[in-house]
CHARMM-style PDB file with segment names, atoms N, HN, CA, C and O in Angstrom:
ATOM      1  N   UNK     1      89.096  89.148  83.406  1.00  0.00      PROA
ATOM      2  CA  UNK     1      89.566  90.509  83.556  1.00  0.00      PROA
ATOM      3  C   UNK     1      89.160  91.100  84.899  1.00  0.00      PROA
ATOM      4  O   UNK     1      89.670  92.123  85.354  1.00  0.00      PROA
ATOM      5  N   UNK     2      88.338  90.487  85.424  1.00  0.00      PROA
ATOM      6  HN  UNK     2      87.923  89.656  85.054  1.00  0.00      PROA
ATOM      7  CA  UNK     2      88.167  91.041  86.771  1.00  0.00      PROA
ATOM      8  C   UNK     2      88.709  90.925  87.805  1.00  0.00      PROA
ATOM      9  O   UNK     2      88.047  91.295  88.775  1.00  0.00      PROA
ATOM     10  N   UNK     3      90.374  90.277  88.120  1.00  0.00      PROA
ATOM     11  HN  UNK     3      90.912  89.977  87.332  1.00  0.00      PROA
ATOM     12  CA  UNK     3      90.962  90.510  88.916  1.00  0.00      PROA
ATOM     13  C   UNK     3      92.590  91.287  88.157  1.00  0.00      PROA
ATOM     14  O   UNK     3      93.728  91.039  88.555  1.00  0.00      PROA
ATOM     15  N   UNK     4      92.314  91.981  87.318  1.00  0.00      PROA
ATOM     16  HN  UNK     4      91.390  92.183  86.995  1.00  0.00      PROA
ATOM     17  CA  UNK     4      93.133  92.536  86.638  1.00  0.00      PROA
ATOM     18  C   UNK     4      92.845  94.106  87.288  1.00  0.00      PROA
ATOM     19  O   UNK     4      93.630  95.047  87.167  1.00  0.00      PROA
ATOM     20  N   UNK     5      91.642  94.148  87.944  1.00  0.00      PROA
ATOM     21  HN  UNK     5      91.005  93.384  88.042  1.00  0.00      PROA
ATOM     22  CA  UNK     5      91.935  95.741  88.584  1.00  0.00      PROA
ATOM     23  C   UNK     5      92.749  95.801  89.655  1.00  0.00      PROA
ATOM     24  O   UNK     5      92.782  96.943  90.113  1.00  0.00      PROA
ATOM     25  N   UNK     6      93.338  95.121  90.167  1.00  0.00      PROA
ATOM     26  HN  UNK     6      93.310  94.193  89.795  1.00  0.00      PROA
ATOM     27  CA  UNK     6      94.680  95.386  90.911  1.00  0.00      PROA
ATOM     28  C   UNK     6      96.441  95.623  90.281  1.00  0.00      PROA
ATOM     29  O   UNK     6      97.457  95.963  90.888  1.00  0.00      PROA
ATOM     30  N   UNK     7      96.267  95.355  89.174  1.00  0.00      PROA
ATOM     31  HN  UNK     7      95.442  95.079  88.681  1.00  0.00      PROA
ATOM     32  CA  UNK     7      97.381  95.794  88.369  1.00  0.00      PROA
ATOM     33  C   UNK     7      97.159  96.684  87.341  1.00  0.00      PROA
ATOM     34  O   UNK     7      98.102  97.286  86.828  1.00  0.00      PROA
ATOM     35  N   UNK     8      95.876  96.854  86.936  1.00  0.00      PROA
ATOM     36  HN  UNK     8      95.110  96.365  87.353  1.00  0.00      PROA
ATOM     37  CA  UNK     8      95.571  98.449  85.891  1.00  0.00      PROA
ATOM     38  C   UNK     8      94.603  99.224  86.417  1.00  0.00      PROA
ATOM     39  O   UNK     8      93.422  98.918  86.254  1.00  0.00      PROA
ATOM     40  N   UNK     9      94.895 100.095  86.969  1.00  0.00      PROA
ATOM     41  HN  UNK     9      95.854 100.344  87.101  1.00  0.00      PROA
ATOM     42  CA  UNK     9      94.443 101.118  87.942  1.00  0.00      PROA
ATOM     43  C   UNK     9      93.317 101.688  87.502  1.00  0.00      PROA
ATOM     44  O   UNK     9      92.639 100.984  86.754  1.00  0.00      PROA
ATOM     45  N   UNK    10      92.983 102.587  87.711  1.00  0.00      PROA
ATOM     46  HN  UNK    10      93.534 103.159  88.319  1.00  0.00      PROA
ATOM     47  CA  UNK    10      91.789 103.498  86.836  1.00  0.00      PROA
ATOM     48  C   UNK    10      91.297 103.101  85.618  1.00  0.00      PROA
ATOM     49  O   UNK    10      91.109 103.711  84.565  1.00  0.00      PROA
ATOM     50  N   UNK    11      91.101 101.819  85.999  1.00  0.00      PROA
ATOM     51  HN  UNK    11      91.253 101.323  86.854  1.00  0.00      PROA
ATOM     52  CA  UNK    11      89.463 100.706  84.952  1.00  0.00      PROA
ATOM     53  C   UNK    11      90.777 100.911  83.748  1.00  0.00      PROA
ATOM     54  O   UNK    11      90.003 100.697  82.814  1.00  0.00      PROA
ATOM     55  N   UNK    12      92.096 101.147  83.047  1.00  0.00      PROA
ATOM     56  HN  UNK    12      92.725 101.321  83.805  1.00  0.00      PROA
ATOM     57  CA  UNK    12      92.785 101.255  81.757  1.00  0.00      PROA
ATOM     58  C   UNK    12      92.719 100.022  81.133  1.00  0.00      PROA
ATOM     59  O   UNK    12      93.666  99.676  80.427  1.00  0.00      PROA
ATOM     60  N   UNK    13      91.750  99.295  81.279  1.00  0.00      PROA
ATOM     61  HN  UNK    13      90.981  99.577  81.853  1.00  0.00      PROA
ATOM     62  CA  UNK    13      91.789  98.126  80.774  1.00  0.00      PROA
ATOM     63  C   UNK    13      90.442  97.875  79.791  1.00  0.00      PROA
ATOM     64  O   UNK    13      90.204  96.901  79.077  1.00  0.00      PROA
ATOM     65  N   UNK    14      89.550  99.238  80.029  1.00  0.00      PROA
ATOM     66  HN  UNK    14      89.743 100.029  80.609  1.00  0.00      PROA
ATOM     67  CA  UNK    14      88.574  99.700  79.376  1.00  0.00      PROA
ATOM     68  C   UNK    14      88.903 100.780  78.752  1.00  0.00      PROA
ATOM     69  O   UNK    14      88.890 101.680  79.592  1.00  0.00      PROA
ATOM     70  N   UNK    15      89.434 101.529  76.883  1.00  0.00      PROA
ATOM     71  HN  UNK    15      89.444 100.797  76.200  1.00  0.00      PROA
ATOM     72  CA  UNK    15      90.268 102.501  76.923  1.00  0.00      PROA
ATOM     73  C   UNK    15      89.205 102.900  75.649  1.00  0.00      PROA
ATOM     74  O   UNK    15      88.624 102.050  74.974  1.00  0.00      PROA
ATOM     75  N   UNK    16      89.117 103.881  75.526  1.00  0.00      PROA
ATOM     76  HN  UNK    16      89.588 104.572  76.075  1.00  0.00      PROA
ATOM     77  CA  UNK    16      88.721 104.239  74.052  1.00  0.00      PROA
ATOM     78  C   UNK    16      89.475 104.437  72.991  1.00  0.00      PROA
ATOM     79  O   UNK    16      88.897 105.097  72.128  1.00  0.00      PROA
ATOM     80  N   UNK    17      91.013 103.973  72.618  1.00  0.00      PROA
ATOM     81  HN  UNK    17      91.482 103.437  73.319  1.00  0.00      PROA
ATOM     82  CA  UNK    17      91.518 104.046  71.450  1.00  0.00      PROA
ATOM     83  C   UNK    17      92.259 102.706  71.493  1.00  0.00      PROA
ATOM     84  O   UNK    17      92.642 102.177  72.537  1.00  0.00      PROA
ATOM     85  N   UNK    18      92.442 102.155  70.134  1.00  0.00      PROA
ATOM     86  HN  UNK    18      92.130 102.585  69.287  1.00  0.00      PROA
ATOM     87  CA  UNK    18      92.920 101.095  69.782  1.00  0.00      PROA
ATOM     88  C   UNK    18      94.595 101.378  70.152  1.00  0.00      PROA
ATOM     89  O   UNK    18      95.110 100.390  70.674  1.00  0.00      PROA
ATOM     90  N   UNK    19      95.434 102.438  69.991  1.00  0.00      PROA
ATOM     91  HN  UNK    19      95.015 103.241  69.568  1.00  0.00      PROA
ATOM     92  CA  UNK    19      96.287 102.725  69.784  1.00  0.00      PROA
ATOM     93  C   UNK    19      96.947 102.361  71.443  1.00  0.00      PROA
ATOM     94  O   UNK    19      98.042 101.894  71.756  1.00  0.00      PROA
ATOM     95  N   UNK    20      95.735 102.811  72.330  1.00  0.00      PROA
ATOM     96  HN  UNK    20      94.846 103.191  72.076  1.00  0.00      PROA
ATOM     97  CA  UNK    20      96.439 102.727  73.343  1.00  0.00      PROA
ATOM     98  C   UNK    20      96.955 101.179  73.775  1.00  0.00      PROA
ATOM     99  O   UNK    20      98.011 100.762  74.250  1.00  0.00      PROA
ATOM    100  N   UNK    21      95.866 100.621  73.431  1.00  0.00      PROA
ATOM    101  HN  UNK    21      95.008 100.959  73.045  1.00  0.00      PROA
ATOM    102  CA  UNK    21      96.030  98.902  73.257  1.00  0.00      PROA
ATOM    103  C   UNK    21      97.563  98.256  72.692  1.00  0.00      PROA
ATOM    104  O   UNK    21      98.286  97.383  73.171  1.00  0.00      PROA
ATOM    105  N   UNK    22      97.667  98.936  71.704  1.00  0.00      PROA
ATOM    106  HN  UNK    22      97.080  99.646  71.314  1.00  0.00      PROA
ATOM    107  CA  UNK    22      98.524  98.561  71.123  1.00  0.00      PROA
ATOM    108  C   UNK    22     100.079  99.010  71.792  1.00  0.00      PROA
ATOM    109  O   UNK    22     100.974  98.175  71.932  1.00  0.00      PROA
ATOM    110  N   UNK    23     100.215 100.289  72.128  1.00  0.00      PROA
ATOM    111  HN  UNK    23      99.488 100.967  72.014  1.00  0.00      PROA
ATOM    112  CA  UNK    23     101.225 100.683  73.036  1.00  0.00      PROA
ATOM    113  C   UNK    23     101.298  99.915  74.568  1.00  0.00      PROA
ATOM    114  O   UNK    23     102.392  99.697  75.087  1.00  0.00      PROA
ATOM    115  N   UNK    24     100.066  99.546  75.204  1.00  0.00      PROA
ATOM    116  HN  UNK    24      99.177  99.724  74.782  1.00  0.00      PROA
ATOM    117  CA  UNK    24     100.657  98.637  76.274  1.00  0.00      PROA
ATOM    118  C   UNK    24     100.880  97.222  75.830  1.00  0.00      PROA
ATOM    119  O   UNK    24     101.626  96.526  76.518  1.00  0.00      PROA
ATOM    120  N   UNK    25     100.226  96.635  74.583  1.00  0.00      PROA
ATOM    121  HN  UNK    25      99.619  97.201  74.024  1.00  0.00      PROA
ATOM    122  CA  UNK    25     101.095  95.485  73.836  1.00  0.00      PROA
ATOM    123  C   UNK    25     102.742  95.603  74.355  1.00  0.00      PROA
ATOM    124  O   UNK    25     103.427  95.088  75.239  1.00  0.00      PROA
ATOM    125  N   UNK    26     102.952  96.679  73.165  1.00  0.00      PROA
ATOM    126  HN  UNK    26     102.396  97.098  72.448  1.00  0.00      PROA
ATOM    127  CA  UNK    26     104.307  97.102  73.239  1.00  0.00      PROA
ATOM    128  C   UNK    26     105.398  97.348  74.399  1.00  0.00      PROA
ATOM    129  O   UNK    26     106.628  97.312  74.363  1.00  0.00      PROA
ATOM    130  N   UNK    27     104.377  97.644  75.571  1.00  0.00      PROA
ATOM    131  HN  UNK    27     103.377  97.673  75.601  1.00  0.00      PROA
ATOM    132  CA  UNK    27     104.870  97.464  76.674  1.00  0.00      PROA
ATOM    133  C   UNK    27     105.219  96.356  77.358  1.00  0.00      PROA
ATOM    134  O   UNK    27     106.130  96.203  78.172  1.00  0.00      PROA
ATOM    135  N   UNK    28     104.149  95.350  76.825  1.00  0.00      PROA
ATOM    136  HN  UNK    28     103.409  95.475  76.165  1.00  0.00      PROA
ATOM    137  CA  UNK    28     105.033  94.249  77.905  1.00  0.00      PROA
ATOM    138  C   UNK    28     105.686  93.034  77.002  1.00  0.00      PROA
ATOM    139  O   UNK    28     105.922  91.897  77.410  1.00  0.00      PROA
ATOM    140  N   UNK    29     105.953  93.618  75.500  1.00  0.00      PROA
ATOM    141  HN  UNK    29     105.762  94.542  75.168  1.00  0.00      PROA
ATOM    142  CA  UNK    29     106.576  92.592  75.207  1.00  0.00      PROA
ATOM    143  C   UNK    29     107.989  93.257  75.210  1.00  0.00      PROA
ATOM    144  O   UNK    29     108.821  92.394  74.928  1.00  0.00      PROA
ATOM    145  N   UNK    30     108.612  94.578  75.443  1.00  0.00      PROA
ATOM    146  HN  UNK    30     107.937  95.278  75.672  1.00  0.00      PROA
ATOM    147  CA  UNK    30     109.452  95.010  75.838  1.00  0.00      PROA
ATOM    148  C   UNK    30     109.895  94.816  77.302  1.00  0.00      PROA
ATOM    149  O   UNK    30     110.939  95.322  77.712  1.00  0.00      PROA
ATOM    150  N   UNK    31     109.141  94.129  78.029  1.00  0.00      PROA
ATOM    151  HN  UNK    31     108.292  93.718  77.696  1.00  0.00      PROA
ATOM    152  CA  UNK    31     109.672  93.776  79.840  1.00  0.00      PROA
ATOM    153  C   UNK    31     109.532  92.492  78.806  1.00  0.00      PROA
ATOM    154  O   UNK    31     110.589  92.770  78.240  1.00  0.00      PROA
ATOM    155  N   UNK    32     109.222  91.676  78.319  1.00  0.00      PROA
ATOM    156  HN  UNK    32     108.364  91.451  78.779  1.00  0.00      PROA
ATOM    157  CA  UNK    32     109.528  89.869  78.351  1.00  0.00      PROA
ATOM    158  C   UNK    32     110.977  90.003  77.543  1.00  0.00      PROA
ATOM    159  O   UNK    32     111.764  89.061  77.636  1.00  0.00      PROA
ATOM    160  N   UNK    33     111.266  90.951  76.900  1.00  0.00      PROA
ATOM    161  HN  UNK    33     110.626  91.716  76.825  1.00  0.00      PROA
ATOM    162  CA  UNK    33     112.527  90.768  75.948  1.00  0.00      PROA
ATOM    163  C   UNK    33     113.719  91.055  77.178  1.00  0.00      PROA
ATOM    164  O   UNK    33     114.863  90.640  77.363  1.00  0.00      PROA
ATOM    165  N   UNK    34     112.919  91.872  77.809  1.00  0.00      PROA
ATOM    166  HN  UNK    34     111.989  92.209  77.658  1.00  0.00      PROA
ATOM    167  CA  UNK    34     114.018  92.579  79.304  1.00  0.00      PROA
ATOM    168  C   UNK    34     114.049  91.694  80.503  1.00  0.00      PROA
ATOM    169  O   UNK    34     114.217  92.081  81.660  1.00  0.00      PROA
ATOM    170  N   UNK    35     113.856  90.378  80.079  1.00  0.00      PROA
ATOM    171  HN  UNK    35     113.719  90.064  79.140  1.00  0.00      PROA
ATOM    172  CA  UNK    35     113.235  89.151  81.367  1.00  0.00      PROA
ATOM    173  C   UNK    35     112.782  89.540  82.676  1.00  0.00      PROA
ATOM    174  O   UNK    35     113.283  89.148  83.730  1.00  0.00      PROA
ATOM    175  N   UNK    36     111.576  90.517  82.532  1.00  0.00      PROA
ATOM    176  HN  UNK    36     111.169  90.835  81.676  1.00  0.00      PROA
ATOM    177  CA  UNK    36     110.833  90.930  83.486  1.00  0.00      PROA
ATOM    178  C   UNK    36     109.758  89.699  83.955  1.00  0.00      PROA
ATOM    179  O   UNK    36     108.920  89.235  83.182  1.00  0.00      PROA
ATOM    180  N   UNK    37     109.902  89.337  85.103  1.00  0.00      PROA
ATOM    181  HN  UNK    37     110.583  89.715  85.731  1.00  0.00      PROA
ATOM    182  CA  UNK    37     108.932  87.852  84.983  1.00  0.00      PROA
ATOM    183  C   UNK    37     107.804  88.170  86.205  1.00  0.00      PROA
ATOM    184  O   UNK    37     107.128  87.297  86.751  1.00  0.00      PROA
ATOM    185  N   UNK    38     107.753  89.610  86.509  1.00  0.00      PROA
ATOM    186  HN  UNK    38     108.302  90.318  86.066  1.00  0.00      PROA
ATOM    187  CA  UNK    38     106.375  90.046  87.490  1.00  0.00      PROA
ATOM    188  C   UNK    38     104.791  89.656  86.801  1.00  0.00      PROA
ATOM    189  O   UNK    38     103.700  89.502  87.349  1.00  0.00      PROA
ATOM    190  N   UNK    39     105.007  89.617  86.067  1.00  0.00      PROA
ATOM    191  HN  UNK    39     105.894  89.742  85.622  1.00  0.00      PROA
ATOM    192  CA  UNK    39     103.709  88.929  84.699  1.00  0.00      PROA
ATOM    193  C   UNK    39     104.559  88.121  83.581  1.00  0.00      PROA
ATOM    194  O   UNK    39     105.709  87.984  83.164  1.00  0.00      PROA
ATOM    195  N   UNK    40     103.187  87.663  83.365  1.00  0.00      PROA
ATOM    196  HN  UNK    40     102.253  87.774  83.704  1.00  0.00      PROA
ATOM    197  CA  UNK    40     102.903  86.911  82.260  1.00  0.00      PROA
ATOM    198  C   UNK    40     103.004  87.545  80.414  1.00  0.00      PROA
ATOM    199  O   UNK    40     102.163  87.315  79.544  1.00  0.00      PROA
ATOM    200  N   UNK    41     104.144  88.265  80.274  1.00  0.00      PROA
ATOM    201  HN  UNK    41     104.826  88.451  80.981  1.00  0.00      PROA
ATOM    202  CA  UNK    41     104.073  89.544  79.291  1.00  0.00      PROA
ATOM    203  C   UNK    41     103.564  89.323  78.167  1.00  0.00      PROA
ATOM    204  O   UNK    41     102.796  90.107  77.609  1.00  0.00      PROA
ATOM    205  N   UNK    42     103.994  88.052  77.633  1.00  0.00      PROA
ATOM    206  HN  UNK    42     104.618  87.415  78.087  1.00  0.00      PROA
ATOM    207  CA  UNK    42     103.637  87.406  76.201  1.00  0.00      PROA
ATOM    208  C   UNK    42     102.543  87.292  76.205  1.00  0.00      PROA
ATOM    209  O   UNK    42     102.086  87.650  75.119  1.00  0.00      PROA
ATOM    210  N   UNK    43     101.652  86.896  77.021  1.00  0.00      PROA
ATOM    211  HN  UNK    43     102.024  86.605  77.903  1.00  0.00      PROA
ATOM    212  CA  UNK    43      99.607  86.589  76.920  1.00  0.00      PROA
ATOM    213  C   UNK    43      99.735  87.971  77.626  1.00  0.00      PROA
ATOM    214  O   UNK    43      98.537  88.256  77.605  1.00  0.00      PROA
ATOM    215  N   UNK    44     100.311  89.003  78.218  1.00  0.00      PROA
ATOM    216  HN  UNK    44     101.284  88.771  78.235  1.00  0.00      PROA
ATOM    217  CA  UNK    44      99.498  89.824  78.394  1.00  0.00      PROA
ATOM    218  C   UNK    44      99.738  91.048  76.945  1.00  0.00      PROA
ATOM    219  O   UNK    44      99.105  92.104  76.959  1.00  0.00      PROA
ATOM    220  N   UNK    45     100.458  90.800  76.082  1.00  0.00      PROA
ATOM    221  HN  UNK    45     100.971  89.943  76.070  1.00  0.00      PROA
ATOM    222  CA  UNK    45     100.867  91.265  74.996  1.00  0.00      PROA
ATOM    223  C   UNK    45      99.551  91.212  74.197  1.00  0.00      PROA
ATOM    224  O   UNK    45      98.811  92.113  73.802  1.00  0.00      PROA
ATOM    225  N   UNK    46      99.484  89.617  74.062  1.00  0.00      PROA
ATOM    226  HN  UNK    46     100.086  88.885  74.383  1.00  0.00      PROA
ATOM    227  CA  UNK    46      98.699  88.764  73.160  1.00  0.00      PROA
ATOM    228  C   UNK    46      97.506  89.605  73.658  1.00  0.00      PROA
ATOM    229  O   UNK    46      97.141  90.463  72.855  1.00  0.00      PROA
ATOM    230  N   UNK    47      96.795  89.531  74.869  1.00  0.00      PROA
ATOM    231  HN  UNK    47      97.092  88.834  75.522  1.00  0.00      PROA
ATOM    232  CA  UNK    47      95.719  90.026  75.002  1.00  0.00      PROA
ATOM    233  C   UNK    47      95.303  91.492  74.830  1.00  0.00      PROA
ATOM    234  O   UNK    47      94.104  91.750  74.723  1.00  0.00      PROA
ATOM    235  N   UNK    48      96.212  92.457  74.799  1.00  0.00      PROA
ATOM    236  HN  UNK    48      97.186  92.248  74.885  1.00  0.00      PROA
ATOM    237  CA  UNK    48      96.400  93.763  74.338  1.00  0.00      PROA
ATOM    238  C   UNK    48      96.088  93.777  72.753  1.00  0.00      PROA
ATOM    239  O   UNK    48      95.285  94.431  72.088  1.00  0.00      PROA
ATOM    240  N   UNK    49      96.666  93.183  72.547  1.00  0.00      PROA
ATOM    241  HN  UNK    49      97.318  92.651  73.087  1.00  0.00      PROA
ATOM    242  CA  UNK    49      96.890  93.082  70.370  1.00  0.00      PROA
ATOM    243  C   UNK    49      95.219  92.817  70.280  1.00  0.00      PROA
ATOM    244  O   UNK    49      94.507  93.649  69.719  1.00  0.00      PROA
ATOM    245  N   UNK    50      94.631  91.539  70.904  1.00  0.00      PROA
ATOM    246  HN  UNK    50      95.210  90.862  71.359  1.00  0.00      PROA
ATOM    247  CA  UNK    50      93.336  91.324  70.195  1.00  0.00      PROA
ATOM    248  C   UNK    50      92.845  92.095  70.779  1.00  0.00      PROA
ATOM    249  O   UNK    50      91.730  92.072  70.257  1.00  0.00      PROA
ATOM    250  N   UNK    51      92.779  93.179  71.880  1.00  0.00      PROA
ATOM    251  HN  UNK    51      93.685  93.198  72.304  1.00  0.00      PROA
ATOM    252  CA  UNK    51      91.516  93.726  72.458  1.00  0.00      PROA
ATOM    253  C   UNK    51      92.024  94.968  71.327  1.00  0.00      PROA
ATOM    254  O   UNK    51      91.059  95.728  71.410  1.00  0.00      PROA
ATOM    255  N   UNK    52      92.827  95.507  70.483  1.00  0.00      PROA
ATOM    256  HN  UNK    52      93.611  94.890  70.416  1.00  0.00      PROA
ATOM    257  CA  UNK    52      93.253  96.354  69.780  1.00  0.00      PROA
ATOM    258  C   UNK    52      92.371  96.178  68.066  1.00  0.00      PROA
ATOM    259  O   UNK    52      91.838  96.955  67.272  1.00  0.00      PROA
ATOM    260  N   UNK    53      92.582  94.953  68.130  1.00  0.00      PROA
ATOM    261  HN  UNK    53      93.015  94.322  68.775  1.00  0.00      PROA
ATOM    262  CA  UNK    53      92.286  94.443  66.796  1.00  0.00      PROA
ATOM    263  C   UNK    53      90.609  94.100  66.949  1.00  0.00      PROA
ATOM    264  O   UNK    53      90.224  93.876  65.801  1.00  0.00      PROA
ATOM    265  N   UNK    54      89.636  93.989  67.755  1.00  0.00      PROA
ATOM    266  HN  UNK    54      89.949  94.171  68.687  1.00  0.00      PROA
ATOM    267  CA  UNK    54      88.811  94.042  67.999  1.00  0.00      PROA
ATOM    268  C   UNK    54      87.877  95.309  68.185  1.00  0.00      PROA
ATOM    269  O   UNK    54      86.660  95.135  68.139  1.00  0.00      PROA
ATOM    270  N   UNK    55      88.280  96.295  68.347  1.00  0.00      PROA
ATOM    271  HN  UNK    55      89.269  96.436  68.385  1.00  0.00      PROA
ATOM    272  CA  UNK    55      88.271  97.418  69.055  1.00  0.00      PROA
ATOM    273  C   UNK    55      87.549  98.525  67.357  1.00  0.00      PROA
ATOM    274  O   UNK    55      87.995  98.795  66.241  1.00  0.00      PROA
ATOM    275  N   UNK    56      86.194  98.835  68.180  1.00  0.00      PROA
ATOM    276  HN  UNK    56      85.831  98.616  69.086  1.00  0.00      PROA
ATOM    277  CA  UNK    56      85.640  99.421  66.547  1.00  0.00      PROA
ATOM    278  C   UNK    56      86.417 100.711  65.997  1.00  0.00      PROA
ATOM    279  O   UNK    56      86.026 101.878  65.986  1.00  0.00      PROA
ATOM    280  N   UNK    57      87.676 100.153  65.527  1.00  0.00      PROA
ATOM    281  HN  UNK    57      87.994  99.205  65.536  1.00  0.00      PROA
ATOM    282  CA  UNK    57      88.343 101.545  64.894  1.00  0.00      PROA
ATOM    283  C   UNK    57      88.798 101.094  63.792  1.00  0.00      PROA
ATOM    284  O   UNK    57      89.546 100.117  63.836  1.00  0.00      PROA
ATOM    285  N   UNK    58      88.391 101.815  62.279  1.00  0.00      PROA
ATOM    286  HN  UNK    58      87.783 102.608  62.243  1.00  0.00      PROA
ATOM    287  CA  UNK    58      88.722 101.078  61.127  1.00  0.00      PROA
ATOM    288  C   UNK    58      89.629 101.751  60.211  1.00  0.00      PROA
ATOM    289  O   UNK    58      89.863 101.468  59.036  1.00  0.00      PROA
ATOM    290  N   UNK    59      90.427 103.324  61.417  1.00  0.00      PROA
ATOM    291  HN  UNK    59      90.237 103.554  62.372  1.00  0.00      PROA
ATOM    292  CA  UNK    59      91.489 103.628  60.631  1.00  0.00      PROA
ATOM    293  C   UNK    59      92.836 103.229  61.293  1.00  0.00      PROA
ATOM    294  O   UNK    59      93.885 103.837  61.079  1.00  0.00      PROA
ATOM    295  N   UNK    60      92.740 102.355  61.961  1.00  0.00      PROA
ATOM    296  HN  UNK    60      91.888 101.862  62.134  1.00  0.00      PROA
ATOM    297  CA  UNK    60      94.440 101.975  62.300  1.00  0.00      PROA
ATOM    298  C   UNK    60      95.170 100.815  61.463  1.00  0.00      PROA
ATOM    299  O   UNK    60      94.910  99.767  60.871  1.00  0.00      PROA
ATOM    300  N   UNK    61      96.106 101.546  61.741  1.00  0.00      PROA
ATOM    301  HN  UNK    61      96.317 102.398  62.221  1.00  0.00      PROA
ATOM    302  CA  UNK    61      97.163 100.570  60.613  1.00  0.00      PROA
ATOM    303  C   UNK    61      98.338 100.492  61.352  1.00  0.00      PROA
ATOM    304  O   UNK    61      98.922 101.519  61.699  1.00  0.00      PROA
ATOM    305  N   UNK    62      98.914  98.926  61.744  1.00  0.00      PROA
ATOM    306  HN  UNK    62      98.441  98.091  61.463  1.00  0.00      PROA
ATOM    307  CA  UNK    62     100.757  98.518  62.281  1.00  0.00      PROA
ATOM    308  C   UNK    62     101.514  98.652  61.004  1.00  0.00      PROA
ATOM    309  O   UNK    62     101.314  97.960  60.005  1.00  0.00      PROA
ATOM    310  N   UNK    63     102.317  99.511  61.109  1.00  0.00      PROA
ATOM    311  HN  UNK    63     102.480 100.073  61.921  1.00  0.00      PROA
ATOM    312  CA  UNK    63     103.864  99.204  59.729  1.00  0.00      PROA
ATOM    313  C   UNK    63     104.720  99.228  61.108  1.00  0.00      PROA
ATOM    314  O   UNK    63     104.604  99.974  62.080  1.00  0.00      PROA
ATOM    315  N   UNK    64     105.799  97.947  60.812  1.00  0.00      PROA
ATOM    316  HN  UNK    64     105.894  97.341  60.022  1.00  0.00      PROA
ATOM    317  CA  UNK    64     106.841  98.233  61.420  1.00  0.00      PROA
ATOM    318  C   UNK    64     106.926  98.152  62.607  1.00  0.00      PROA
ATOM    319  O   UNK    64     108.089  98.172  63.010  1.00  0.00      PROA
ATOM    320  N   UNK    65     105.827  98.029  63.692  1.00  0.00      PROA
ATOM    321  HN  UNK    65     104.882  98.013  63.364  1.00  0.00      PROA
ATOM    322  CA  UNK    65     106.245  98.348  64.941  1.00  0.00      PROA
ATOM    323  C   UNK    65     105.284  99.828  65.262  1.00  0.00      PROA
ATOM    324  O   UNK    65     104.976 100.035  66.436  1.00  0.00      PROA
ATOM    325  N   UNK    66     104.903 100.671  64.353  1.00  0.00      PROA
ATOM    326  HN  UNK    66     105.153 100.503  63.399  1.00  0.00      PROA
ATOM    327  CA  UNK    66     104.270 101.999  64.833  1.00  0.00      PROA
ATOM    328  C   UNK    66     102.881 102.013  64.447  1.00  0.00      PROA
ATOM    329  O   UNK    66     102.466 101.329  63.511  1.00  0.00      PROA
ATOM    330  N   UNK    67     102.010 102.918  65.273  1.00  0.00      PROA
ATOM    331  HN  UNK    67     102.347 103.474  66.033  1.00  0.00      PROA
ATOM    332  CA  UNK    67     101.038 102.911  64.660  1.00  0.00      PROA
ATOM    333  C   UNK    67     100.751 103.793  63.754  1.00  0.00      PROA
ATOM    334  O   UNK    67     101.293 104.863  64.031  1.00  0.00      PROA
ATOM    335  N   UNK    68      99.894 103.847  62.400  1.00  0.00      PROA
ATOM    336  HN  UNK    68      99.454 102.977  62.175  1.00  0.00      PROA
ATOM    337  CA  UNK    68      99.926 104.643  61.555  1.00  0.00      PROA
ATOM    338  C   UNK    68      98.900 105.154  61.306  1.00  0.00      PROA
ATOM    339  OT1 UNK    68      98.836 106.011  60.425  1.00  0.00      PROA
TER     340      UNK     68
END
């Protein structure tokens, strides 16, 4: 992760809500569906989801695509 501060600006790669994790998930698996090929979207998806799912918050819940 330490040459990832040239593509997430203001440290956002350290966030305090799971949710946000989960919305830049959502972000780049929406550029891989849009064949955006400036990254790696799918592992950078993947790595969003577990830093989400890791992340000490024990009221979030995925239905569907949203967070709940």
């Amino acid at each position: 992760m330490s040459n990832s501060a040239a593509t997430h600006p203001d440290n956002d790669r350290v966030h305090p809500a799971a949710e946000y994790y989960i919305a830049r998930a959502e972000d780049h698996l929406r550029l891989s569906r849009a064949a955006d090929q400036r990254q790696d979207h799918l592992s950078h998806a993947a790595t969003r989801i577990l830093m989400a799912v890791t992340w000490p918050c024990k009221n979030i819940r995925v239905t569907r695509g949203k967070v709940a």
